[in-house]
C-alpha positions as MATLAB code, in Angstrom:
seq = 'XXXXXXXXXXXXXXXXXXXXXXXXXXXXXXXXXXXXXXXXXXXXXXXXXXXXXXXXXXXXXXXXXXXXXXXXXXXXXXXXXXXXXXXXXXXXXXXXXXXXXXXXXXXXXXXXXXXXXXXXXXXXXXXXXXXXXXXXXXXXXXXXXXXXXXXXXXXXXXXXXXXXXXXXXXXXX';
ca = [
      58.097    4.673 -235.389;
      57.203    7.533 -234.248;
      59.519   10.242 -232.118;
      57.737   13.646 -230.713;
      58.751   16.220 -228.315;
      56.148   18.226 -226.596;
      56.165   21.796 -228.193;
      53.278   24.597 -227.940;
      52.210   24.716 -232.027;
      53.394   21.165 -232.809;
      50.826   19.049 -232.629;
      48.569   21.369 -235.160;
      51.468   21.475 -237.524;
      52.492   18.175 -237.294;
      48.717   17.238 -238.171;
      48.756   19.284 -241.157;
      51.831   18.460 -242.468;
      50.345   14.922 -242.184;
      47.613   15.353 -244.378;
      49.848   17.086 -247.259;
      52.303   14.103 -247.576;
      49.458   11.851 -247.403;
      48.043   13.280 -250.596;
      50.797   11.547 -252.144;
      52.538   13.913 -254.368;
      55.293   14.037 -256.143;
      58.026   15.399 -253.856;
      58.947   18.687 -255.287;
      55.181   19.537 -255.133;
      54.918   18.232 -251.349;
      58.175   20.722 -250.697;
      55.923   23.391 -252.108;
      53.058   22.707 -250.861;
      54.682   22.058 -246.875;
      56.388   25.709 -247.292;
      52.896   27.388 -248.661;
      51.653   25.818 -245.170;
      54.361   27.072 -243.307;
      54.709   31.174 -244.633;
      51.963   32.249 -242.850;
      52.784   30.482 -239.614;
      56.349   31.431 -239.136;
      55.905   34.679 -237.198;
      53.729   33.084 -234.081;
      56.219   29.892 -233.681;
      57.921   29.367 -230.392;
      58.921   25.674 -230.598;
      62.494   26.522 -228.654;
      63.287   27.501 -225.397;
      64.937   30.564 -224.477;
      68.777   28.574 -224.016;
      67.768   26.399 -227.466;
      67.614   29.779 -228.873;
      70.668   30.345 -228.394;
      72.880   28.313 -230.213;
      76.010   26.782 -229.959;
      79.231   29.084 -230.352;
      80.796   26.307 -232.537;
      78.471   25.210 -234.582;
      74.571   25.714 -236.102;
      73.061   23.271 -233.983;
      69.720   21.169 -235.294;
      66.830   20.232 -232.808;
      64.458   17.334 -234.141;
      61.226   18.251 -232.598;
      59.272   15.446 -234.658;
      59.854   12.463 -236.411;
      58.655   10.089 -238.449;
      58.787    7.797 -241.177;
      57.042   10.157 -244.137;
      58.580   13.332 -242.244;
      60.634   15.256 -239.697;
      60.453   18.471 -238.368;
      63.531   20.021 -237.355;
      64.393   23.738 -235.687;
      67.864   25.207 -236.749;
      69.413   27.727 -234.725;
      72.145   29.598 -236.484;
      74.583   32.237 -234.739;
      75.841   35.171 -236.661;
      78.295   33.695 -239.609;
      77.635   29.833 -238.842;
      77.129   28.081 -242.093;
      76.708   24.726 -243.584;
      78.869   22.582 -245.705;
      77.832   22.133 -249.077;
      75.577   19.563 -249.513;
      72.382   18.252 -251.088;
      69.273   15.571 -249.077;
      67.840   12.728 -248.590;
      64.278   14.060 -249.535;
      62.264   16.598 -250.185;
      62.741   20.084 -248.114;
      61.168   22.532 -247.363;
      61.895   25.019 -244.478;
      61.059   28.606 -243.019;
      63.124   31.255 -241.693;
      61.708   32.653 -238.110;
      64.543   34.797 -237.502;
      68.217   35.930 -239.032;
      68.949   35.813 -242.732;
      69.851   32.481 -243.999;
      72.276   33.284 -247.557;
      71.398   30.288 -249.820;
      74.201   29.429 -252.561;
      72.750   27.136 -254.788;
      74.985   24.288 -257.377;
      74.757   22.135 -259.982;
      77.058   18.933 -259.977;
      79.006   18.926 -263.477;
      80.875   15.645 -262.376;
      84.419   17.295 -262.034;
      83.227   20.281 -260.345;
      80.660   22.347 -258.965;
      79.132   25.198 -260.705;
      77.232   28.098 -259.119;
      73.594   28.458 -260.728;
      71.920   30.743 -257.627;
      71.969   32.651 -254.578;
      69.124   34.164 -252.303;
      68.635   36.088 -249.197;
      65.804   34.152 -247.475;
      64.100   36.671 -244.788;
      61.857   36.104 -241.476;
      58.931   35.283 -242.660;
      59.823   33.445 -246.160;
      59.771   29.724 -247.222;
      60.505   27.696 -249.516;
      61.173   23.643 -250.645;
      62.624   21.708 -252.676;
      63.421   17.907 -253.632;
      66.674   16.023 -255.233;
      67.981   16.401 -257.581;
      68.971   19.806 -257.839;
      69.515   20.565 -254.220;
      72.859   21.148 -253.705;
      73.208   24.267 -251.283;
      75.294   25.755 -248.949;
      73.507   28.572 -246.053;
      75.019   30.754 -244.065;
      73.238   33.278 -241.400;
      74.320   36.630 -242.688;
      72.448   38.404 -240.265;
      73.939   40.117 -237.104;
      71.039   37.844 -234.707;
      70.995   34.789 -233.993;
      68.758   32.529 -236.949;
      66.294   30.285 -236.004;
      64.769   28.427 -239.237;
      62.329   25.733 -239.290;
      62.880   21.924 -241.592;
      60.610   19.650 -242.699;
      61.999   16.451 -244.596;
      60.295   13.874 -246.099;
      62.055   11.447 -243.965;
      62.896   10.091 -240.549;
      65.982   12.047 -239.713;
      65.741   10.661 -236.100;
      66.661    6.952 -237.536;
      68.955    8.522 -240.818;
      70.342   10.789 -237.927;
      70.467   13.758 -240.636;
      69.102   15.281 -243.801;
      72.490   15.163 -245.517;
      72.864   12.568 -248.360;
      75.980   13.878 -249.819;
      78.884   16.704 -248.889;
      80.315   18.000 -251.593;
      84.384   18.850 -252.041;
      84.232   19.564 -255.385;
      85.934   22.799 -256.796;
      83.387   25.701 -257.554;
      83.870   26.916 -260.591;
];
């Protein structure tokens, strides 16, 4: 099955993305090798209108703009302070920030509790990916604009209906 929304960019992106998981690597190297695809293209995407832009004042709000059943594509729009719950995936990751500053805490599941191991600032313009296990985040827009990010997941989020495998309520410690 096969789910796509109309978007100027898309179909080019979609294609490429396409022949990267068909390569058939491992899936940290196919989160790697989506976000070295994706750096350069960040600054000319427009895949959301002008009122998708704009968020939601209660939450971040995610927009599957492809789906499929190696990958999904999926624009985040983040207003000033939203954040996520902790949390790790179903798949492989990899995403690109097009606007705001998304502040990435990163974890490390010790059983009993949750222990910090990372934290970066991820700017307009930067990517990056990553595949379970060892994703257990938590992002927040620390920016003062609105954050618009772009996700691609190794998996049909439109049938999962998210990216989340687990949330975590684990103590940090």
């Amino acid at each position: 099955m096969e789910t796509v929304l109309i978007r100027p960019g898309l179909d080019a992106l979609v294609s490429d993305i396409g022949d990267i998981t068909a390569r058939g690597l491992a899936p940290r190297e196919t989160a790697f090798a989506v976000a070295d695809l994706l750096r350069p293209r960040l600054s000319g995407l427009d895949l959301l209108t002008s009122a998708e832009r704009e968020g939601s004042p209660d939450t971040y709000v995610s927009q599957a703009l492809y789906a499929s059943d190696d990958f999904s594509v999926v624009a985040v729009v983040w207003r000033p302070g939203q954040f996520t719950v902790i949390h790790d995936h179903v798949s492989w990751c990899a995403f690109g920030v097009i606007s705001g500053i998304e502040h990435e805490t990163l974890y490390r599941d010790m059983g009993d509790h949750l222990l910090e191991i990372g934290r970066a600032a991820n700017l307009p313009g930067e990517a990056s990916g990553f595949a379970p296990p060892g994703d257990i985040h938590k992002v927040i827009n620390v920016s003062d604009e609105v954050g618009v990010s772009l996700h691609v997941y190794g998996a049909d989020v439109s049938r999962l209906g998210s990216s989340v495998r687990r949330v975590y309520d684990l103590p940090v410690r």
